[in-house]
PAGURO-319779 format. One line per field, with one value per residue (C-alpha): residue in three letters; y, x, z; residue number from 0. Coordinates in Angstrom, 1 decimal. Layout:
N
residuo = (ALA / ...)
y = (Y / ...)
x = (X / ...)
z = (Z / ...)
num = (NUM / ...)
% end
This chain:
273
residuo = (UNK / UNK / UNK / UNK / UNK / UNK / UNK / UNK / UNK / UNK / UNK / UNK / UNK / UNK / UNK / UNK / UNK / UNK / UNK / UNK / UNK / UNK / UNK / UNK / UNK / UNK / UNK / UNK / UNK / UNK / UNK / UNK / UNK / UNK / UNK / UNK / UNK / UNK / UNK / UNK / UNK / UNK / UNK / UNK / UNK / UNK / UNK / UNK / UNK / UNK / UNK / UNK / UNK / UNK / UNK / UNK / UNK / UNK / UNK / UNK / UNK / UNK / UNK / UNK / UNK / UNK / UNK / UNK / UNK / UNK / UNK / UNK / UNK / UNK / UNK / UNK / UNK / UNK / UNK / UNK / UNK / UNK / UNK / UNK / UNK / UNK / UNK / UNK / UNK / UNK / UNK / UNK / UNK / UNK / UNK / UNK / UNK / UNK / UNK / UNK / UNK / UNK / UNK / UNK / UNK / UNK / UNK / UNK / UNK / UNK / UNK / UNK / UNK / UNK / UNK / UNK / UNK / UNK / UNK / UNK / UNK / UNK / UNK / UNK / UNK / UNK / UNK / UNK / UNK / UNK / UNK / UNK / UNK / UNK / UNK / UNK / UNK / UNK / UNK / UNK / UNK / UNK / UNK / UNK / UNK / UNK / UNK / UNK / UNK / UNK / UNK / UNK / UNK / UNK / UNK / UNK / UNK / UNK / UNK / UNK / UNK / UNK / UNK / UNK / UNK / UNK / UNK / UNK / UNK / UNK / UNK / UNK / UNK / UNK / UNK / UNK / UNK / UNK / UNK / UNK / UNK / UNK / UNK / UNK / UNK / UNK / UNK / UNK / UNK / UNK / UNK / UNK / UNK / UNK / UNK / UNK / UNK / UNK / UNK / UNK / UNK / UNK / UNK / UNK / UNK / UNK / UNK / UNK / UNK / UNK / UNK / UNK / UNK / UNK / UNK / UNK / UNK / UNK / UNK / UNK / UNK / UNK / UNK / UNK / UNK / UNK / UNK / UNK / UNK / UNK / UNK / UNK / UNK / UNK / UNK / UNK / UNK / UNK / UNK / UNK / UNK / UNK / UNK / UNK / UNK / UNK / UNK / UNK / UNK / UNK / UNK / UNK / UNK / UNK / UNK / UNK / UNK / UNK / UNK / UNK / UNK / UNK / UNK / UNK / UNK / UNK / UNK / UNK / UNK / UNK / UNK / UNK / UNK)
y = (-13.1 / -10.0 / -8.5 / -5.1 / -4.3 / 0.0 / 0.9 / -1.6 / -0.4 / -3.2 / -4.1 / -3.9 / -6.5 / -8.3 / -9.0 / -9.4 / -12.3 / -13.6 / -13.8 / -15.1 / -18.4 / -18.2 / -21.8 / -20.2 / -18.8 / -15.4 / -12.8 / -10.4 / -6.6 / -4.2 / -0.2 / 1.4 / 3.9 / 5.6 / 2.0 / 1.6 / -1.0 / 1.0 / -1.0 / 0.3 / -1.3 / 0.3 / -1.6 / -4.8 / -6.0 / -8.8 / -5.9 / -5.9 / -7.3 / -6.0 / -3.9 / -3.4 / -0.3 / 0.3 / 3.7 / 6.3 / 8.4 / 10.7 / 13.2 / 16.5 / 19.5 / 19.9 / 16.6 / 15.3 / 12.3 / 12.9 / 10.5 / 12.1 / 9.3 / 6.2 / 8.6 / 8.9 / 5.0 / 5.1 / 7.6 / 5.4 / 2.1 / 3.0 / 5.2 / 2.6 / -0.6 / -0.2 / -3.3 / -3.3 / -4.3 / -1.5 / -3.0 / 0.0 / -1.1 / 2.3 / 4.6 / 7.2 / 9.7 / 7.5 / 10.7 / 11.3 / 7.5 / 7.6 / 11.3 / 9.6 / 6.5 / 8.1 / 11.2 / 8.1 / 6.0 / 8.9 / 10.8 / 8.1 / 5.5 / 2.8 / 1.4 / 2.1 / -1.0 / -0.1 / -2.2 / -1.0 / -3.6 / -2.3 / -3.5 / -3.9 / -4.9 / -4.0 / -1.0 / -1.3 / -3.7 / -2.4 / -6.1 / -7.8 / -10.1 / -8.7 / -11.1 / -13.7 / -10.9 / -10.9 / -14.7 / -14.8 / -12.7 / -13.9 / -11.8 / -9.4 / -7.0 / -6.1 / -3.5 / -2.2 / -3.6 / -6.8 / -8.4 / -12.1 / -11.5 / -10.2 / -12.7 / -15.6 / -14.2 / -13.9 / -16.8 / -19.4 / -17.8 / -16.9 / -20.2 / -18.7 / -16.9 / -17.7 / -14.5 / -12.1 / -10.0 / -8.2 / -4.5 / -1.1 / 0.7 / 3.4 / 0.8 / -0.7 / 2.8 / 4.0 / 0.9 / 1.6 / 4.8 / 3.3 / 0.1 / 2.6 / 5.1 / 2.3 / 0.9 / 4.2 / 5.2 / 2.0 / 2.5 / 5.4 / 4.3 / 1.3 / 4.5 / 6.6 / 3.0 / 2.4 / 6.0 / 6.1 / 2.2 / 3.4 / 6.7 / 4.5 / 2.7 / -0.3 / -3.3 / -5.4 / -3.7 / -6.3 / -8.7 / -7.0 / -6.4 / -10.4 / -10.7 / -8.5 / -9.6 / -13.5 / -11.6 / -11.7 / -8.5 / -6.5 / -8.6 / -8.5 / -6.2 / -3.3 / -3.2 / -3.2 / -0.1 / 0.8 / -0.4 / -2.7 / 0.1 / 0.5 / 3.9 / 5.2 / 6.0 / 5.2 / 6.1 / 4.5 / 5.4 / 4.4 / 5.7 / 8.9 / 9.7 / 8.1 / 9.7 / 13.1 / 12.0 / 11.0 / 14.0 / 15.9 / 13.8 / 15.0 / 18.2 / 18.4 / 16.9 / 18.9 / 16.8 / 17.1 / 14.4 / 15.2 / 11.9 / 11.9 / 15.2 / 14.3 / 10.9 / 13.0 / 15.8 / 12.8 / 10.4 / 13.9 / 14.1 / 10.1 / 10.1 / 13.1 / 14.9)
x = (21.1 / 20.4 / 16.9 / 16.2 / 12.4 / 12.1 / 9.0 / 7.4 / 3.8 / 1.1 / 3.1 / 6.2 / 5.6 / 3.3 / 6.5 / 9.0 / 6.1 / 5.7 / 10.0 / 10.9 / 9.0 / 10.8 / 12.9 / 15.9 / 19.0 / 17.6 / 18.9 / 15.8 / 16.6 / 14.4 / 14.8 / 12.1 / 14.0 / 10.8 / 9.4 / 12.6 / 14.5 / 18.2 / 19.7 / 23.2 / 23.9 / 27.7 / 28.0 / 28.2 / 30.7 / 28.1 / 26.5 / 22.6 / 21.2 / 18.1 / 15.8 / 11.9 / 10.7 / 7.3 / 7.7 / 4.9 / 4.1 / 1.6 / -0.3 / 0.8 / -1.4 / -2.0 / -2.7 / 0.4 / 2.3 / 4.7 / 8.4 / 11.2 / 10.7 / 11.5 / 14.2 / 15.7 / 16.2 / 17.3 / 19.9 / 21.1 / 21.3 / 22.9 / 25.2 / 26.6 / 26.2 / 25.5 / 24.6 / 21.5 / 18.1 / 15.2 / 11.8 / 9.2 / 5.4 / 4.7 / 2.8 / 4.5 / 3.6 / 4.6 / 5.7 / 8.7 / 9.6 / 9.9 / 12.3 / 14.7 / 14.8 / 15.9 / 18.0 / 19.8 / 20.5 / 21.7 / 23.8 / 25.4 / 28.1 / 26.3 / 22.7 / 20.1 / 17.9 / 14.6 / 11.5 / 7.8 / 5.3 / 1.9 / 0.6 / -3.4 / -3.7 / -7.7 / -7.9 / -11.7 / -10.6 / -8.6 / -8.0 / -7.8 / -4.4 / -2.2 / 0.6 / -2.4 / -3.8 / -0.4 / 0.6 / -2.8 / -3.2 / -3.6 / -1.6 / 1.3 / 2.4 / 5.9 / 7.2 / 11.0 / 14.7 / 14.6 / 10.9 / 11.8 / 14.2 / 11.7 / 8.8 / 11.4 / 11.9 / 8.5 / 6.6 / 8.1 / 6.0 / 3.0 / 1.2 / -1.9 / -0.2 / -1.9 / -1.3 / 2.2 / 2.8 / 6.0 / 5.3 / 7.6 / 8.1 / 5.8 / 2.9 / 3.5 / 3.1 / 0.0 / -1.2 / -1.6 / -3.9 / -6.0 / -7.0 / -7.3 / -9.7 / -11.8 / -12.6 / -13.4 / -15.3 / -17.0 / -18.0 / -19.1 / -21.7 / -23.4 / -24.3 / -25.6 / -27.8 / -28.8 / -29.9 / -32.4 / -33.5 / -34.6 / -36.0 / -38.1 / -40.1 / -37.9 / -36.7 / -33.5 / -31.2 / -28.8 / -30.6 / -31.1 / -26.7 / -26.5 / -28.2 / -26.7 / -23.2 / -23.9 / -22.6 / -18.7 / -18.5 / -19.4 / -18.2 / -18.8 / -16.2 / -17.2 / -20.9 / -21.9 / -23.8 / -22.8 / -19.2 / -17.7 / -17.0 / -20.2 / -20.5 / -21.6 / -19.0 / -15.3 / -12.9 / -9.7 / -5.8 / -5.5 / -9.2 / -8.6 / -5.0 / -4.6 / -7.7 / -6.2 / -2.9 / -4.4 / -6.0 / -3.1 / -1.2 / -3.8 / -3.4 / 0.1 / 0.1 / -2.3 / -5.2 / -8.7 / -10.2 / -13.6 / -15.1 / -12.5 / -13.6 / -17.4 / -16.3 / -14.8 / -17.5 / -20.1 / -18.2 / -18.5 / -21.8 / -22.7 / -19.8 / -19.8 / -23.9)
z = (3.5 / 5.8 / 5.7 / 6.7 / 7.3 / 7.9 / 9.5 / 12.0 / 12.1 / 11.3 / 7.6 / 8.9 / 11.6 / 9.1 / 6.9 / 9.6 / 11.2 / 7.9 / 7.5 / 10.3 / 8.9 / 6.1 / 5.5 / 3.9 / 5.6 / 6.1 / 9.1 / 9.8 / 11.6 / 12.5 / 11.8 / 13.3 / 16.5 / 17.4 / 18.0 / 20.2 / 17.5 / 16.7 / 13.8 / 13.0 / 9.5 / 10.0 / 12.8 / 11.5 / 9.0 / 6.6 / 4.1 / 4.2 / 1.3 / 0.8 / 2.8 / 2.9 / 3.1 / 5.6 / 7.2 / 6.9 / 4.5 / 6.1 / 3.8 / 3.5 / 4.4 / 0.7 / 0.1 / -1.1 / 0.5 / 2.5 / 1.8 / 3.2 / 6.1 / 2.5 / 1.2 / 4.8 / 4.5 / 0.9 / 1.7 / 4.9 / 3.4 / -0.1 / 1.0 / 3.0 / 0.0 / -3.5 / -4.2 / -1.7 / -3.2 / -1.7 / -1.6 / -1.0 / 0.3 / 1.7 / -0.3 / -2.4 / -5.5 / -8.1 / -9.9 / -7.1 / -7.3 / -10.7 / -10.6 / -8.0 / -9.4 / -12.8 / -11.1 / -9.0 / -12.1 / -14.5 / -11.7 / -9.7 / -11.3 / -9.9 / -10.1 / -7.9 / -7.1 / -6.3 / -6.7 / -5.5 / -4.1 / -3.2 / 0.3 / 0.3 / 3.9 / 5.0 / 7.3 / 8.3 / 11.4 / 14.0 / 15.6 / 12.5 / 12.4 / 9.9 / 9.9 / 8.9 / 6.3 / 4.6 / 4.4 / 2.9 / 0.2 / -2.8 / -5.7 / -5.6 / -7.8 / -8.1 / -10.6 / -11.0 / -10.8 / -9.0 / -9.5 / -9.3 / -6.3 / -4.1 / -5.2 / -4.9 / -1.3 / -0.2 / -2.2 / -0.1 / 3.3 / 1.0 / 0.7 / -0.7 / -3.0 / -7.0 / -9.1 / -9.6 / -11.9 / -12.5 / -13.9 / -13.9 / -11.2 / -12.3 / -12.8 / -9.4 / -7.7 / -9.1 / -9.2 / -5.2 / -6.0 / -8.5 / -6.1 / -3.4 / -4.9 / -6.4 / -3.5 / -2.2 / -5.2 / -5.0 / -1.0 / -2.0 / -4.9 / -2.8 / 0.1 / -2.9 / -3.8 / 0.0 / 0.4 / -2.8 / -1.6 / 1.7 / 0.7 / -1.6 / 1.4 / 0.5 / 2.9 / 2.8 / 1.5 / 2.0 / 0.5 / -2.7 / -2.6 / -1.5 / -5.0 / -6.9 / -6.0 / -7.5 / -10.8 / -10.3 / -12.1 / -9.0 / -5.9 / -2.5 / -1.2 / -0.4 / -0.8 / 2.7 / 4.3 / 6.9 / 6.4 / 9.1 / 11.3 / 11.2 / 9.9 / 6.6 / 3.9 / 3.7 / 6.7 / 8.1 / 7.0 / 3.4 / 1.4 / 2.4 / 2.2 / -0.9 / -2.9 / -1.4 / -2.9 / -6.2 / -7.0 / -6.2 / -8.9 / -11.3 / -10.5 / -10.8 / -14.5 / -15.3 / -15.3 / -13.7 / -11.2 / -11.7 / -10.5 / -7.4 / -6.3 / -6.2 / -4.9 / -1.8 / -1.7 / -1.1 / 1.2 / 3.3 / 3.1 / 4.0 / 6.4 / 8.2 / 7.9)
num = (0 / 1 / 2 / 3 / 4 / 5 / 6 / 7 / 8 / 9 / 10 / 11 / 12 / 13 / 14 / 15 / 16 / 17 / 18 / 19 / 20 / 21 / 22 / 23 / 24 / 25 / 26 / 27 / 28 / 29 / 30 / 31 / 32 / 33 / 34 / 35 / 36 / 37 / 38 / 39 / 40 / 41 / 42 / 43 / 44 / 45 / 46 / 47 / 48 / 49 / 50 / 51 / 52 / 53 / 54 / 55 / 56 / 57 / 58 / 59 / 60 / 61 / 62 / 63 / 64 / 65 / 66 / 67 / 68 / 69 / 70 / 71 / 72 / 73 / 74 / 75 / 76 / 77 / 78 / 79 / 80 / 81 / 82 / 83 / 84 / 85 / 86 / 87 / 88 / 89 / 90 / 91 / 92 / 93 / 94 / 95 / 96 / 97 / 98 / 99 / 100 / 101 / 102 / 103 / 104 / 105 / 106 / 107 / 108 / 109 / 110 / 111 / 112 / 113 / 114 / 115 / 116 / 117 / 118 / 119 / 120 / 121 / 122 / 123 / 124 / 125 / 126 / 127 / 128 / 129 / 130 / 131 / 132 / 133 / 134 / 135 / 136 / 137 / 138 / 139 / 140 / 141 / 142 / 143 / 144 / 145 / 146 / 147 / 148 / 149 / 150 / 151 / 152 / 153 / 154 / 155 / 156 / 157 / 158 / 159 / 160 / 161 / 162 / 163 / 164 / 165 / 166 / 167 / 168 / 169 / 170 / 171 / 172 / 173 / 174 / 175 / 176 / 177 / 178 / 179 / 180 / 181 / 182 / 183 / 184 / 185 / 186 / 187 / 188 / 189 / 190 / 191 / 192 / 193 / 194 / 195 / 196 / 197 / 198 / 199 / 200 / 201 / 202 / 203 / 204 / 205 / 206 / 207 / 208 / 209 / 210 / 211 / 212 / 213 / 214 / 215 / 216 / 217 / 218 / 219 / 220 / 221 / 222 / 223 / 224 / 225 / 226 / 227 / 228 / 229 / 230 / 231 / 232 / 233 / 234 / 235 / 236 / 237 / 238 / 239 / 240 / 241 / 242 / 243 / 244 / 245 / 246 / 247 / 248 / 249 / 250 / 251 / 252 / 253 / 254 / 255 / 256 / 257 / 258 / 259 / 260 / 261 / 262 / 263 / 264 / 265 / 266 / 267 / 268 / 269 / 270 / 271 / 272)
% end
């Protein structure tokens, strides 16, 4: 089987790292030519099977995400084999995913295999090891065409691996955004709580979280103040692109994000005053 992996920032190399322990008869290619790897899929006469998709979607200006950089390697790779399976783990509006994937299926006379698998690799530590991240995560969610291909694929290099589920494509997508702005929303809830501890004359405010987070309900992750970058609020890549994003979504159908909006107009305030 030959593997394309598109993009090789940190998930990129975390799935070609994690592939290339893979114990099946697997061929692994890298497409990334700003990062100096040319892959000509033309130039080689065995068709690419399938290809995971890990280029950046950087916002917009407006907030939205930008994918011309995943349609760019949906146009290259179909056009050349319509039988290639697309695995996307980059962030895009769900909303676009969902139009091409339809306009694709209703327009061309043959199908369009696109599934969307949502990457959750942490962003708060700059040396963290990725490759190590991903082999040992825990659940994956994979929504569209080919769900059991790509888990089949990746399960044998996942040994930690307890919980998939297979969803639509549309579920898979947002289900990027909702995680995301959680977390964020969540980050942003423990700094409201360590502000009104201290300006009480209180002490240990990690003690009183250490507590508080025996009850499974409300976790550990992200309840720390300040963060493990140690600053206040949420930062990084992901929090704030994709809450940007989301409310744009909202916006678009119509919909109001009031509890985003003050989520963002206070992670300002803790983050930035």
């Amino acid at each position: 089987m030959k593997v394309v992996v598109a993009g090789y920032g940190p998930v990129g190399q975390a799935v070609v790292s994690a592939l290339e322990n893979h114990p099946g008869d697997i061929d692994i290619f890298v497409d990334d030519p700003q990062k100096g790897f040319n892959f000509e899929p033309h130039s080689n006469l065995t068709p690419v099977d399938a290809v995971v998709i890990s280029v950046a979607t950087p916002a917009l200006p407006d907030g939205r995400c930008d994918t011309s950089n995943v349609a760019a390697v949906l146009d290259k790779y179909y056009a050349l084999n319509s039988d290639t399976k697309f695995l996307i783990k980059s962030a895009v509006d769900p909303l676009w995913l969902s139009c091409i994937h339809e306009t694709a299926n209703s327009l061309l006379d043959r199908h369009f295999n696109l599934t969307y698998c949502p990457e959750f690799l942490g962003g708060s530590n700059m040396h963290r090891d990725t490759t190590a991240e991903f082999m040992g995560q825990k659940f994956a969610i994979y929504g569209g065409d080919a769900c059991r291909f790509w888990d089949e694929l990746f399960r044998p290099v996942l040994p930690e691996l307890k919980d998939v589920r297979y969803t639509t494509l549309e579920q898979a997508a947002f289900s990027k955004y909702v995680e995301n702005c959680f977390l964020a929303t969540k980050v942003t809830f423990f700094n409201e709580m360590y502000e009104i501890f201290n300006n009480c004359g209180f002490e240990g405010f990690d003690g009183m979280v250490e507590a508080i987070t025996l009850d499974p309900r409300i976790g550990w992750s992200h309840t720390q103040v300040p963060g493990p970058d140690g600053k206040f609020g949420y930062g990084g890549h992901c929090f704030p692109k994709d809450m940007a994003a989301l409310r744009t979504i909202a916006a678009d159908v119509g919909q109001g994000s009031d509890l985003l909006d003050v989520v963002v107009e206070l992670n300002e305030k803790h983050r930035y005053s």
